[in-house]
N, C-alpha and C positions, 0 to 999 in steps of 0.2 A: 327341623322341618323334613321327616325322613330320615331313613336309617345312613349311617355314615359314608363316607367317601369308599370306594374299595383300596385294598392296601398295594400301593408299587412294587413291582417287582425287585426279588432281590440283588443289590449293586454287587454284591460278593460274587453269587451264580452266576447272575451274566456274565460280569468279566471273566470269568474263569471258564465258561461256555465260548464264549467269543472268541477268546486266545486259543482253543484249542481248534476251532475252525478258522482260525487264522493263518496260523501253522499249516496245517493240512492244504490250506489254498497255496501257501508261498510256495510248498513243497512241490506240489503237481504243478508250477508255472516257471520254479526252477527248470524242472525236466523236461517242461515243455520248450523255454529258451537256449536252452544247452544244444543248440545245432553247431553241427560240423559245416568248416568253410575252405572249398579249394579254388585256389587261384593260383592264375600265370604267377605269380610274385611267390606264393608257396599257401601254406596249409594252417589251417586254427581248428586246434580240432580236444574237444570236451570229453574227460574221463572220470569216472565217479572213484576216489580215492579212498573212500573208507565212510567214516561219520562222523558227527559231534559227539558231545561227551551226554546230549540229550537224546542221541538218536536221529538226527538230523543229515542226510544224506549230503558227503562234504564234494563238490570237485574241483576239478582243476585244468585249465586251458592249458595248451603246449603248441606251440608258435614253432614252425619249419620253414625255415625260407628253401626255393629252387636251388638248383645247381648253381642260375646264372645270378640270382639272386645274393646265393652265398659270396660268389666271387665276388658283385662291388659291396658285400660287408666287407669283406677281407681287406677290399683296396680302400675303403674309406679309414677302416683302421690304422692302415699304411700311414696314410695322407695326413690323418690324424699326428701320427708321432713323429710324420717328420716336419709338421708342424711345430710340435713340441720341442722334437730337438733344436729348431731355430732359436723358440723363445728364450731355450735355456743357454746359447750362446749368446744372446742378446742382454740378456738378462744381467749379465756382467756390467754393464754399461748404467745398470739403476744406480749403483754404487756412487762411481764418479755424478752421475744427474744428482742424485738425493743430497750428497755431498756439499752442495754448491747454497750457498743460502741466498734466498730471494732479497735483491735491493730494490727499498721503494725512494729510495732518496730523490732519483731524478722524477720523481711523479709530480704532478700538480699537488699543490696542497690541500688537505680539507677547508672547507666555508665554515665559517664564523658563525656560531648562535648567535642572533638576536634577541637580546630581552624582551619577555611582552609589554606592551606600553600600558602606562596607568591611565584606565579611564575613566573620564566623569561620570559617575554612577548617580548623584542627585542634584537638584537644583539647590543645594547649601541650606541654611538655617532661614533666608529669607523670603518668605513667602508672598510679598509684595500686600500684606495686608493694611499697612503703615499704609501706602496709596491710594487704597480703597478708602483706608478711610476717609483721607485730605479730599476726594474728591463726593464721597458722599457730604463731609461738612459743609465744603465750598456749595454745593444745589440746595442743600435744606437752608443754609444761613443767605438764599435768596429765596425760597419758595417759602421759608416760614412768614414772613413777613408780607409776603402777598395773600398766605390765606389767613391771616387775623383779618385783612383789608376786607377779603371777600365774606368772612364769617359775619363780619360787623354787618357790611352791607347786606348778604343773606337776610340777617336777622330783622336788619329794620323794615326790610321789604317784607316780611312777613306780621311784622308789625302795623304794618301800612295796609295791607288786606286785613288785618283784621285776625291772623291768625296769634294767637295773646300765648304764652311761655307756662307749660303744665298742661296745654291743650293735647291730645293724641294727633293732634292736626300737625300740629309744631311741631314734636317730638319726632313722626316720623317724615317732615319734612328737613329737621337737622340730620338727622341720620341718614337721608339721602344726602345731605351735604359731605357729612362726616364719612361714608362711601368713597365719594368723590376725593375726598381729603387723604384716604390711606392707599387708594388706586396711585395717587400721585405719589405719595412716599413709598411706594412699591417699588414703584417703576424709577426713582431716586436707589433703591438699593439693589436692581436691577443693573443699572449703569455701572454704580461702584461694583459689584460681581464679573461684569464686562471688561472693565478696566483693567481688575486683578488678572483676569485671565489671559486679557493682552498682554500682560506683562510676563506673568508663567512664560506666555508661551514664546516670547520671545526670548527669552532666559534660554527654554529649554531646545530651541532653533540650536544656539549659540554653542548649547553644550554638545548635540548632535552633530554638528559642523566638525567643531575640535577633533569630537569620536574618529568622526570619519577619515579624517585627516590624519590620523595618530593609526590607524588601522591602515590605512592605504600606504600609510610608511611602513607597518612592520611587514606586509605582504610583501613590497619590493624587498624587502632584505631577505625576507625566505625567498621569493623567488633566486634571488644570486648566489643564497647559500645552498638551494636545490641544485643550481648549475653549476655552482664550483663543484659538489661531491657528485655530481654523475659525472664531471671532467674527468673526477679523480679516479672513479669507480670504471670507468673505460680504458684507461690505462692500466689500474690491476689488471681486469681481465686480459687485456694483453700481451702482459707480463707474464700471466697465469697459463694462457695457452702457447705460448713459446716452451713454459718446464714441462705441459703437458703430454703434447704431442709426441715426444719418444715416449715417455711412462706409458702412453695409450695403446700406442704401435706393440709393446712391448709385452704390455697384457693383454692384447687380442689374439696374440699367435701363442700364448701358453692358455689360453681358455677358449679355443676352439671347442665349438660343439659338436656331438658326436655325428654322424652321417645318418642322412633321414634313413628310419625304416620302413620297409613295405610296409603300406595301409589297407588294413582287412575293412572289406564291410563291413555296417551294422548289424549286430545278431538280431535277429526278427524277435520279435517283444510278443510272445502271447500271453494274453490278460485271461485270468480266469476270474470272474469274482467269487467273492468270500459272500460265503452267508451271512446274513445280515440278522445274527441271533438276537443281537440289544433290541433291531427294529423289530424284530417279529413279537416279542417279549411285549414290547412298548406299544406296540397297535392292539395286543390284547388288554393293557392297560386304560389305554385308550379308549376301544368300545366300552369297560366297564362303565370307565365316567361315563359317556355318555349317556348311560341308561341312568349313571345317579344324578347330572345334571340336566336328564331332560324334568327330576320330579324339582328341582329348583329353578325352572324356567317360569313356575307359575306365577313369583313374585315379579320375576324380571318384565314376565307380559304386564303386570299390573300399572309400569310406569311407561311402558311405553306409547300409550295418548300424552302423558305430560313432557315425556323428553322430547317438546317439539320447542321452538319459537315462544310460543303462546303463556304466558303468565296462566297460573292454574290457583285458584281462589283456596289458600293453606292458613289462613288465621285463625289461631286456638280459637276465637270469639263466635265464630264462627261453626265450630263441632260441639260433636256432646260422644258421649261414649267412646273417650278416647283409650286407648288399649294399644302398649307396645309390644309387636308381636316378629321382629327381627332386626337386624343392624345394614348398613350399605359398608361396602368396603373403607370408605373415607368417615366410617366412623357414625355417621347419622343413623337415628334413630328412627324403623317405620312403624306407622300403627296404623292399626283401623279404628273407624271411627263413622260417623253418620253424622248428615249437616242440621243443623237445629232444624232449619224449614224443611225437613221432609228429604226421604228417600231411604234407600237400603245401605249397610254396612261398605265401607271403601277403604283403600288401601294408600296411605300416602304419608306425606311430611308434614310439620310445620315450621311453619312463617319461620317462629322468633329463633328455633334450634338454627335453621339453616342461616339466616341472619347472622347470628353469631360464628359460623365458621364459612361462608361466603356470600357476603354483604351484597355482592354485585349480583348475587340470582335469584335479590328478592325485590319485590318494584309495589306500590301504595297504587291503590288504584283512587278512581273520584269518590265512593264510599267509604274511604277510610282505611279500609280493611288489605290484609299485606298478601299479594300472591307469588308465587314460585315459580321462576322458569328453573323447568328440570333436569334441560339440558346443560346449565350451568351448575347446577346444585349436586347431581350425581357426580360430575366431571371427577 
């Protein structure tokens, strides 16, 4: 439908476009950031030292403190070593400490595992259906013998009206009976279901009960086994900080850190941006399409009355002169075609394709015939 896409621009070019206006930006924002800084405290001051092995302008900061500045460097490095010299007289003394080996004999003991308790996982092999049954036998071997009593009598009394055995009269005047006869044996096997489950369920109270009981035992035993090992885990500690505390003393004065240095401002940040060769590239790629996809908008308008709400009447049974003349993204097939009763040439779907690949955005109207909502069928 029209002549092809236009072709992307090349990824090779650009990049190699880009990088070289890339370069050139860092380079001019180097030299732009490279300010000199003096202060009471002393001096930071930026020297261009030569280059890279690409040509890349190389430098290098060099840091002056003052006069007064220098001197407490001088005195902190002082302070510093005769710090050092302490630790290193001290330091004799790790010998005899390390020497000495940690007794835990007098400590509390650790707590006791407790095994998990076994718990009742089922209600066992018996199901209580043996019950059910004794109590469904016990109601039928009373209620059977009441409804022979009452069948008999049923029947004579319809003998007695006059309604006579093979009549349709009779027949479903027994089956109203016999209704009433399996209601009752229902509700007999109703009872024994009732029963059974009383009993489950007391079974399974029982086992619950136990659980609980076998659970709330083994929590008290962790609990005292939790509080025996934090007794004990208390007393390491200290144990632990009694050997620590010279070893601590002793490594703080041999790893003294060095004495603060004057702090320079921040070097002021100038931003230059980089040309934006991929975007510029990319926006003339850009316009192309658009001039190639303004000539394939003409299909696109052709659906847009249908991609509304509104079911749009698409049954093959329905067209004549059907003709596929492009594809949708999701695969379906469009054509034109013209409706049996009359009009000119249109652009659309049908029913049964879209059917089979989404059943939910085709609906039967009261004629029979299958229409398309399009907002669900292009989705």
């Amino acid at each position: 439908m029209g002549k092809g896409a236009p072709a992307a621009p090349d990824p090779v070019n650009t990049i190699n476009q880009q990088t070289a206006s890339n370069r050139d930006t860092a380079i001019s924002q180097a030299g732009l950031n490279a300010v000199n800084q003096i202060t009471p405290n002393g001096t930071l001051a930026y020297d261009q030292i030569g280059t890279w092995a690409d040509g890349t302008p190389r430098f290098q900061a060099t840091q002056s403190l003052s006069a007064a500045g220098q001197q407490l460097q001088n005195t902190g490095q002082q302070t510093t070593q005769n710090l050092a010299n302490v630790a290193q007289q001290q330091s004799a003394r790790l010998g005899g400490l390390l020497n000495r080996d940690l007794d835990f004999s007098g400590l509390p003991g650790a707590g006791s595992v407790s095994a998990a308790p076994q718990l009742q996982t089922s209600l066992g092999s018996n199901d209580f259906s043996g019950d059910r049954q004794r109590v469904e036998e016990g109601l039928f071997s009373r209620l059977n013998p009441q409804i022979d009593q009452q069948r008999q009598q049923f029947e004579t009394s319809l003998v007695n009206r006059g309604i006579r055995p093979g009549t349709t009269a009779y027949d479903q005047q027994m089956g109203r009976f016999q209704q009433g006869v399996n209601d009752q044996r229902t509700s007999i096997l109703l009872q024994g279901g009732q029963e059974q489950s009383r009993l489950q369920g007391m079974a399974l109270n029982a086992g619950n009960f136990a659980n609980s009981a076998l659970q709330q035992q083994y929590g008290n035993a962790n609990n005292q086994f939790n509080q025996q090992n934090a007794l004990r885990q208390q007393s390491m500690n200290e144990l632990l900080t009694q050997r620590q505390l010279p070893l601590n003393e002793i490594l703080a004065l041999s790893g003294q850190s060095q004495v603060q240095q004057p702090q320079f401002g921040q070097t002021p940040q100038t931003g230059v941006a980089g040309t934006d060769v991929a975007g510029i590239q990319q926006a003339g790629y850009q316009n192309a399409m658009q001039g190639y996809n303004a000539g394939q908008q003409q299909l696109g308008g052709l659906f847009s009355a249908g991609a509304s709400l509104i079911p749009l009447l698409s049954d093959r049974r329905t067209k004549t002169d059907i003709k596929p003349v492009g594809k949708l993204d999701n695969g379906l097939t469009v054509y034109s075609y013209r409706y049996i009763d009359g009009g000119g040439y249109q652009i659309g779907l049908l029913a049964d394709e879209v059917k089979e690949m989404h059943p939910g955005a085709v609906v039967t109207g009261n004629d029979g015939f299958d229409r398309v909502l399009y907002l669900e069928a292009v989705a």
